[in-house]
C-alpha positions as a LaTeX table, in Angstrom:
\begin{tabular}{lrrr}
\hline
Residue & $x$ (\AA) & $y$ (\AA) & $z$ (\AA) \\
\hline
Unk1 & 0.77 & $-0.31$ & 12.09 \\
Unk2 & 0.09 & $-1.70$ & 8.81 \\
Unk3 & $-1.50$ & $-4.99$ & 8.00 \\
Unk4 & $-0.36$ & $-7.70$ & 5.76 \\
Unk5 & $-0.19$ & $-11.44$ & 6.06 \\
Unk6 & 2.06 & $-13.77$ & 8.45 \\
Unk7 & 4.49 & $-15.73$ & 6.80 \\
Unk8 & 7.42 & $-16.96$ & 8.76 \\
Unk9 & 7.40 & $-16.26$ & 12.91 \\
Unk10 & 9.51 & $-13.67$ & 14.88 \\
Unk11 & 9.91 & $-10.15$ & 15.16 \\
Unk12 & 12.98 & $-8.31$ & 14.31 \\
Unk13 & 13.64 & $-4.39$ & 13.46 \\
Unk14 & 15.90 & $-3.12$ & 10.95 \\
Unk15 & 16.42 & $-0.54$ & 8.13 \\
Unk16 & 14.94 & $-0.86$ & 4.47 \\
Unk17 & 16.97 & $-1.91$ & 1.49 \\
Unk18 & 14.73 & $-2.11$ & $-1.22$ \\
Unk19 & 14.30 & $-3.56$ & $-4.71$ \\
Unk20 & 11.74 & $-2.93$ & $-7.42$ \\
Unk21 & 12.25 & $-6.16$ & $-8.98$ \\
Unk22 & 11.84 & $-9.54$ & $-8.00$ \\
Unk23 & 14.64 & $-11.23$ & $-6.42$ \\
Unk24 & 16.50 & $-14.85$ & $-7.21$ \\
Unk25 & 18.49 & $-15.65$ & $-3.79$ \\
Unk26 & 20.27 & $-18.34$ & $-5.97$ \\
Unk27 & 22.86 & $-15.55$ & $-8.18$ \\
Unk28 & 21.59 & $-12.65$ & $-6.52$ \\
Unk29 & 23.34 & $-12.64$ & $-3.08$ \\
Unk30 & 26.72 & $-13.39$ & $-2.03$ \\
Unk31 & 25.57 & $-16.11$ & 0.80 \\
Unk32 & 28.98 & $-16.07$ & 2.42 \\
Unk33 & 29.14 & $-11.34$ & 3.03 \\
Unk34 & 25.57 & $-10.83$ & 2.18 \\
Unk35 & 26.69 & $-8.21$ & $-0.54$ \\
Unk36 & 24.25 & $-8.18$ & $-3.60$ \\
Unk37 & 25.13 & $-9.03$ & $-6.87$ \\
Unk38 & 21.95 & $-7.05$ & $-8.58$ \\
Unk39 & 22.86 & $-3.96$ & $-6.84$ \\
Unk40 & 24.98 & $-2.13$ & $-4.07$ \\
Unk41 & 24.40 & $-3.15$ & $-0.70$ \\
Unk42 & 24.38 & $-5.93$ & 2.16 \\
Unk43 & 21.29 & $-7.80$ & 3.47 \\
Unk44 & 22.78 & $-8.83$ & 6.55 \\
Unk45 & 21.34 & $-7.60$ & 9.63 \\
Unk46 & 18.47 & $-5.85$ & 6.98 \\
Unk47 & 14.91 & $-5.20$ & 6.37 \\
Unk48 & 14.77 & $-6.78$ & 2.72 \\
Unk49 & 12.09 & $-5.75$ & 1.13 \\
Unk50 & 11.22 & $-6.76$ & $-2.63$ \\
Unk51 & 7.96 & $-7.75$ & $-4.37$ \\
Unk52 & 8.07 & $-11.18$ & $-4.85$ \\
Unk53 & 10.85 & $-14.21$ & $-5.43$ \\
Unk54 & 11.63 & $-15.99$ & $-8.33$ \\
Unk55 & 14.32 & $-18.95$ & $-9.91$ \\
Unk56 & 15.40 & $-21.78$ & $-8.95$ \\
Unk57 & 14.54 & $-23.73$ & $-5.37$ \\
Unk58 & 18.03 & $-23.28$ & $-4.63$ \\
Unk59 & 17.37 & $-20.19$ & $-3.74$ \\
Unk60 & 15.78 & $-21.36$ & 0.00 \\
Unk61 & 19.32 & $-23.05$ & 0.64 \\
Unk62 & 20.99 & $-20.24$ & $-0.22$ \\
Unk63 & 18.98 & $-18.20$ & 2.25 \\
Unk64 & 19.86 & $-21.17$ & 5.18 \\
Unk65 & 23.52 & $-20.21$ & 4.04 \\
Unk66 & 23.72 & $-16.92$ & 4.68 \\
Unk67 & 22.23 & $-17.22$ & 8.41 \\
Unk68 & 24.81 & $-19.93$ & 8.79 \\
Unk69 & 27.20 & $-17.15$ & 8.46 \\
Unk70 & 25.60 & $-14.55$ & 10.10 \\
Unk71 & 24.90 & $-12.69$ & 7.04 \\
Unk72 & 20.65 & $-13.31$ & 6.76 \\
Unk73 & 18.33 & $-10.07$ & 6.46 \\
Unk74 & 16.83 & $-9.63$ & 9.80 \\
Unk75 & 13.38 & $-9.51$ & 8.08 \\
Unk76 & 11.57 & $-9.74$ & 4.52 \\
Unk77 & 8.80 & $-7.82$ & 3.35 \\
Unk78 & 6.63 & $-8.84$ & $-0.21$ \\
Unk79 & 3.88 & $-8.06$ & $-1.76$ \\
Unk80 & 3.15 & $-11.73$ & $-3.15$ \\
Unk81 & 5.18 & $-14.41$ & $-1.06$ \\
Unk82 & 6.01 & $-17.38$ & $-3.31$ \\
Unk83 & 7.45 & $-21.04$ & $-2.48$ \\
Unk84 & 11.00 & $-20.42$ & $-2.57$ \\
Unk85 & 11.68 & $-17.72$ & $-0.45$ \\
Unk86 & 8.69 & $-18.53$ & 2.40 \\
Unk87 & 10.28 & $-22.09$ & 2.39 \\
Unk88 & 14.25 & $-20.17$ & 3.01 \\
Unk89 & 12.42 & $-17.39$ & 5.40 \\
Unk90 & 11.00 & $-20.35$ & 7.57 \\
Unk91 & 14.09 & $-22.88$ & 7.47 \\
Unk92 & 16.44 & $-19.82$ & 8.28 \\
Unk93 & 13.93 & $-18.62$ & 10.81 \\
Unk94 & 14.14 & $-15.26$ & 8.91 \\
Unk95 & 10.29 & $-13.30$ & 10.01 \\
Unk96 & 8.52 & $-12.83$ & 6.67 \\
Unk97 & 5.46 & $-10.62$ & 6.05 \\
Unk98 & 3.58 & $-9.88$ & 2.74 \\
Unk99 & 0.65 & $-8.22$ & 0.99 \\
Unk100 & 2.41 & $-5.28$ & 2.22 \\
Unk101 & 2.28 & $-2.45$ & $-1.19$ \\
Unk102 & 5.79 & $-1.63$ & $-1.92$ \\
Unk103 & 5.20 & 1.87 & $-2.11$ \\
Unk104 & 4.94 & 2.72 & 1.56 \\
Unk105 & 8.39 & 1.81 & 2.44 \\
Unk106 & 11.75 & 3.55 & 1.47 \\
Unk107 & 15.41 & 3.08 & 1.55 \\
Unk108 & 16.42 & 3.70 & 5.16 \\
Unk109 & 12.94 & 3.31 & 6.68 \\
Unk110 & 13.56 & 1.77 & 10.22 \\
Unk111 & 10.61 & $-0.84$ & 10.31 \\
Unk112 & 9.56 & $-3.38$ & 12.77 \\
Unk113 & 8.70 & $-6.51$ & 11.59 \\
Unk114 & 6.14 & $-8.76$ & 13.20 \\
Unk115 & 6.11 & $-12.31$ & 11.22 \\
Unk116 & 3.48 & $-13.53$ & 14.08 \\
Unk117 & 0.81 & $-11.11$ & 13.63 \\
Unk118 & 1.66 & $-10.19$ & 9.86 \\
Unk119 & 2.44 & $-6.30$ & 10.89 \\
Unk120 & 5.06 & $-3.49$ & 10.06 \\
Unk121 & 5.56 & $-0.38$ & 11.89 \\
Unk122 & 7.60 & 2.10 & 10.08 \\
Unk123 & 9.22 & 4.53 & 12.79 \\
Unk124 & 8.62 & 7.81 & 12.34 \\
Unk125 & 5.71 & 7.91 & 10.41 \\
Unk126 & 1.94 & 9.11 & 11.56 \\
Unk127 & $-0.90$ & 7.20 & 11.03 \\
Unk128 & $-4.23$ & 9.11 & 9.76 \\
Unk129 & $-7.31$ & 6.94 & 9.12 \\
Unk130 & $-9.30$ & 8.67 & 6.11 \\
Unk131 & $-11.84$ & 7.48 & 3.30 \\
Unk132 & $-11.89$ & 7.91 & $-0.36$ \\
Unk133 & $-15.35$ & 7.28 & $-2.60$ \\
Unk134 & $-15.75$ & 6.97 & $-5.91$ \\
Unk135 & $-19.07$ & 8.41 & $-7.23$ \\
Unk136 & $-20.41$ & 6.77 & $-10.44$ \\
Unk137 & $-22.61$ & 7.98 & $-12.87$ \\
Unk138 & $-23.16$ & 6.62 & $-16.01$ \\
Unk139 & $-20.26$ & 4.47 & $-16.26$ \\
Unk140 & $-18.12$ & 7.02 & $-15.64$ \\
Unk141 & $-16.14$ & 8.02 & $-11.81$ \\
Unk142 & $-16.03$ & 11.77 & $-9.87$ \\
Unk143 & $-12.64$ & 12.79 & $-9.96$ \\
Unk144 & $-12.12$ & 16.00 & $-7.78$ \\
Unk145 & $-9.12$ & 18.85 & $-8.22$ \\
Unk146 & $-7.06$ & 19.78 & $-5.02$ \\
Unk147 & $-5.97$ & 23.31 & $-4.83$ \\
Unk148 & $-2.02$ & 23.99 & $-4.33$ \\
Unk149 & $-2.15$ & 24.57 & $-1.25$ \\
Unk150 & $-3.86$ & 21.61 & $-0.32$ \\
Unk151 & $-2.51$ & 19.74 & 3.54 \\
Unk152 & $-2.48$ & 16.78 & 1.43 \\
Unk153 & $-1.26$ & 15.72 & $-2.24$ \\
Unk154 & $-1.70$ & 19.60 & $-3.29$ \\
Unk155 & $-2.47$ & 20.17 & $-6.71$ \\
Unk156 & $-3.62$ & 16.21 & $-7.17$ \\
Unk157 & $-6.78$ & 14.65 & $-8.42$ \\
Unk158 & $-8.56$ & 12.07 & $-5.98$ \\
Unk159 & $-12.26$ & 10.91 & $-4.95$ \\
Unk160 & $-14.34$ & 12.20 & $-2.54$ \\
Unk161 & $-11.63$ & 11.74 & 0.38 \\
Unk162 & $-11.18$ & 13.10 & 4.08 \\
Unk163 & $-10.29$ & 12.28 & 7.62 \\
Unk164 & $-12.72$ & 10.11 & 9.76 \\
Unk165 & $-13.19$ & 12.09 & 12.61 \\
Unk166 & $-12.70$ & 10.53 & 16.48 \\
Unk167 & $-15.51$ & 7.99 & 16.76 \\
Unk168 & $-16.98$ & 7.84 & 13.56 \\
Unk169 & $-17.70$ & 4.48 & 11.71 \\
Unk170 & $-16.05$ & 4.79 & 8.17 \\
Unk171 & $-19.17$ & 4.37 & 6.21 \\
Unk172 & $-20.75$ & 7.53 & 8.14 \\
Unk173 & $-17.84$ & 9.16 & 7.57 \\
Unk174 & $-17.91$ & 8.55 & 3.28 \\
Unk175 & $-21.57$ & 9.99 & 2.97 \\
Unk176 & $-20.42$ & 13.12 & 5.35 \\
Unk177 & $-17.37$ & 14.20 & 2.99 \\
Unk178 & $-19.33$ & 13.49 & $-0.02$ \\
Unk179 & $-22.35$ & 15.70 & 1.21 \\
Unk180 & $-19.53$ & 18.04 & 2.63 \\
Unk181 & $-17.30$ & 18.36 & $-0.75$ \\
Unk182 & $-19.95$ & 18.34 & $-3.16$ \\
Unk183 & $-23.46$ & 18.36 & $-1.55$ \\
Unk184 & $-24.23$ & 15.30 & $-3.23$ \\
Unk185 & $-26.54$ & 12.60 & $-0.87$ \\
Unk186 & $-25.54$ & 8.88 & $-0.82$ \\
Unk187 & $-26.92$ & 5.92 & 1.05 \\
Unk188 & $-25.50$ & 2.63 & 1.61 \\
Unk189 & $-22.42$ & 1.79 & $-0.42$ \\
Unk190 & $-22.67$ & $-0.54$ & $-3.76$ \\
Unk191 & $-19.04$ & $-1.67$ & $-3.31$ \\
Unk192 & $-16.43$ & $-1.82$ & $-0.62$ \\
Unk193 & $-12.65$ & $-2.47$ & 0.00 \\
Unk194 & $-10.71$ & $-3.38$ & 3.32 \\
Unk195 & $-7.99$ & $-0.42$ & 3.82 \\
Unk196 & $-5.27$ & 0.21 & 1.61 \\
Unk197 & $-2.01$ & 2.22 & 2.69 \\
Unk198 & $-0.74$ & 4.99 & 0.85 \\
Unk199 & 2.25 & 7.08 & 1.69 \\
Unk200 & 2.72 & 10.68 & 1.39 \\
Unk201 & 6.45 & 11.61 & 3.23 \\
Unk202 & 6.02 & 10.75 & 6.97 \\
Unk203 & 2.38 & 10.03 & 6.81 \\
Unk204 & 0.71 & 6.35 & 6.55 \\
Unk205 & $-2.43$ & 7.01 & 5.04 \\
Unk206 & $-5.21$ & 4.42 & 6.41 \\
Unk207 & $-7.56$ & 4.55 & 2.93 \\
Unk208 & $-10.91$ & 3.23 & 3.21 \\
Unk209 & $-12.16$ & 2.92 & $-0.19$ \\
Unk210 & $-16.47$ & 2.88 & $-1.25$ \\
Unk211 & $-18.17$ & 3.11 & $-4.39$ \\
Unk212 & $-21.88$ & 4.90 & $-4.50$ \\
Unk213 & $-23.80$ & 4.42 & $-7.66$ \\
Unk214 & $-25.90$ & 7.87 & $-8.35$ \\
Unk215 & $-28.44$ & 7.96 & $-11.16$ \\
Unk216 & $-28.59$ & 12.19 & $-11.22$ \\
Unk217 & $-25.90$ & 14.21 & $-9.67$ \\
Unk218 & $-23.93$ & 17.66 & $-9.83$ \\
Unk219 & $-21.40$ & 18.05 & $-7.80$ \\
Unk220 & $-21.17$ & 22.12 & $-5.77$ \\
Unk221 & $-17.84$ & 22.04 & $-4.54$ \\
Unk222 & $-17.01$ & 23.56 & $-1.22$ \\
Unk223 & $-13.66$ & 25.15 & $-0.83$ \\
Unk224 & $-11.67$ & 22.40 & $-0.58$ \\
Unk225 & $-11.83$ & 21.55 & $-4.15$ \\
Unk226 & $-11.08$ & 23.74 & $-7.08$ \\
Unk227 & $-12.71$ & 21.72 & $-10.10$ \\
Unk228 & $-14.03$ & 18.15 & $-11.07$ \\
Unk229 & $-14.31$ & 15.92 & $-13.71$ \\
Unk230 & $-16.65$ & 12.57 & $-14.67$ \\
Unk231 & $-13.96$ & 10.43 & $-16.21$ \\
Unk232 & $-14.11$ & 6.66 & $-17.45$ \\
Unk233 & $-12.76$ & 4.22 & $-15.16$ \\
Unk234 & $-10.26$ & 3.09 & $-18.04$ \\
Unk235 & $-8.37$ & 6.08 & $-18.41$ \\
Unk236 & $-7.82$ & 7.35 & $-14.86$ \\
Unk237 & $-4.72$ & 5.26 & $-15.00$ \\
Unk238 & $-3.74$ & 7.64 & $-17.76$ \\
Unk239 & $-3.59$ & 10.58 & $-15.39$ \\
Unk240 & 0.20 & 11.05 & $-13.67$ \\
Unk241 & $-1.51$ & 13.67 & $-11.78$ \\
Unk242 & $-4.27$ & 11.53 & $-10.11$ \\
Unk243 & $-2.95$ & 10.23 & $-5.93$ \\
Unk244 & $-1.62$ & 6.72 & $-6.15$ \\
Unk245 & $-3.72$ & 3.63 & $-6.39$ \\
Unk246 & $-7.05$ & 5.45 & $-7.06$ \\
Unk247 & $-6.99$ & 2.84 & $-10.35$ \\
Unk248 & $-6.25$ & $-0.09$ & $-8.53$ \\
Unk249 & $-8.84$ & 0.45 & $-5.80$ \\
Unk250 & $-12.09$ & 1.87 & $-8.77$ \\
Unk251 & $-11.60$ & $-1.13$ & $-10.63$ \\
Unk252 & $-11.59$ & $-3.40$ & $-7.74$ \\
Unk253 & $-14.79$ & $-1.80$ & $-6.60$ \\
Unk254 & $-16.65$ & $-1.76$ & $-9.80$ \\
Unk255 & $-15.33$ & $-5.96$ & $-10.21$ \\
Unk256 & $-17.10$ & $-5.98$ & $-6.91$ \\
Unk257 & $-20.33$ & $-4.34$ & $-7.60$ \\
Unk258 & $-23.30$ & $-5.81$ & $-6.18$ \\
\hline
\end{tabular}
């Protein structure tokens, strides 16, 4: 189950079609079939999911339209909800969630949409609840290199990351893998973010995200590591080879420093 914001009530299941842009309802949609004019495909009876509506207010009419002929999306999914198409989801009584990342859902995915609690499901995907720290020193962050044959993201660069085991309060579970992966010793946390979901083929990563300030440290990596790096927050963005939305999350920690 993944978290996002309620926008417009009900609960409806469907499969993903997907756009990277943002959408205009108003020239983008055939309101009488449903087919798209930006793309192949029908909305009718679909999960749309797209990051964020744009154009003219039209648009919300145009949504009313199509569920006067049957041809509405069963459900829409943003990142960033805006006027227009909250204003068409509720007047169509279409259920609308956002501040759901676009990057956990692909064409096809069957998803349940709940526009009351402000939840998705994605069927046939596995839930695993882990946490990822970033260790700074000096202005600059840990990275860590997975081997090849790493369970997850081989061959990748992350933070300190692992599994929090059955019963274990996140926090505990940060200063354990850091101690664990490279024997370094942390105490409270200087920064923290609520979850973020990443998605790695039919697994929902749960991705509790610290920051630990350290004035002296060098990291002894345990096996599950192969090499490490200090790098500058700036250029980690820089790095194809680094596991999604490590930037994002750093700088949002370091804005939040205490």
């Amino acid at each position: 189950m993944i978290k996002g914001r309620a926008i417009s009530s009900g609960k409806a299941e469907g499969k993903v079609l997907k756009l990277d842009g943002t959408f205009s309802f108003l020239g983008g949609v055939n309101a009488s079939t449903g087919d798209l004019n930006v793309r192949e495909g029908n909305i009718a009876g679909k999960v749309f999911v797209f990051p964020g509506g744009k154009g003219s207010t039209v648009g919300s009419f145009v949504m009313y339209d199509l569920m006067v002929h049957g041809k509405a999306p069963a459900a829409i999914i943003n990142e960033s909800a805006e006027t227009i198409v909250t204003t068409g989801a509720v007047i169509s009584s279409i259920p609308m969630v956002d501040r759901i990342d676009m990057n956990v859902l692909k064409e096809g995915d069957d998803v349940i949409v709940d526009g009351d609690t402000g939840t998705i499901e994605i069927k046939g995907t596995k839930s695993v609840k882990v946490v990822s720290s970033a260790i700074l020193r000096d202005g600059k962050i840990l990275i860590l290199q997975r081997p090849g044959n790493a369970k997850s993201f081989p061959g990748r660069k992350s933070l300190v990351a692992g599994k929090i085991e059955t019963g274990e309060i996140p926090e505990a579970a940060a200063a354990r893998e850091i101690m664990e992966e490279t024997a370094i010793s942390v105490s409270a946390p200087d920064s923290v973010l609520s979850p973020v979901f990443v998605r790695e083929d039919d697994i929902i990563w749960e991705v509790h995200p610290f920051l630990f300030k350290v004035d002296d440290a060098d990291p002894v990596l345990n096996k599950e590591n192969v090499g490490f790096e200090w790098i500058s927050p700036d250029k980690i963005a820089d790095d194809p080879s680094v596991v999604p939305l490590t930037h994002r999350v750093v700088n949002e920690m370091i804005m939040g420093l205490k």
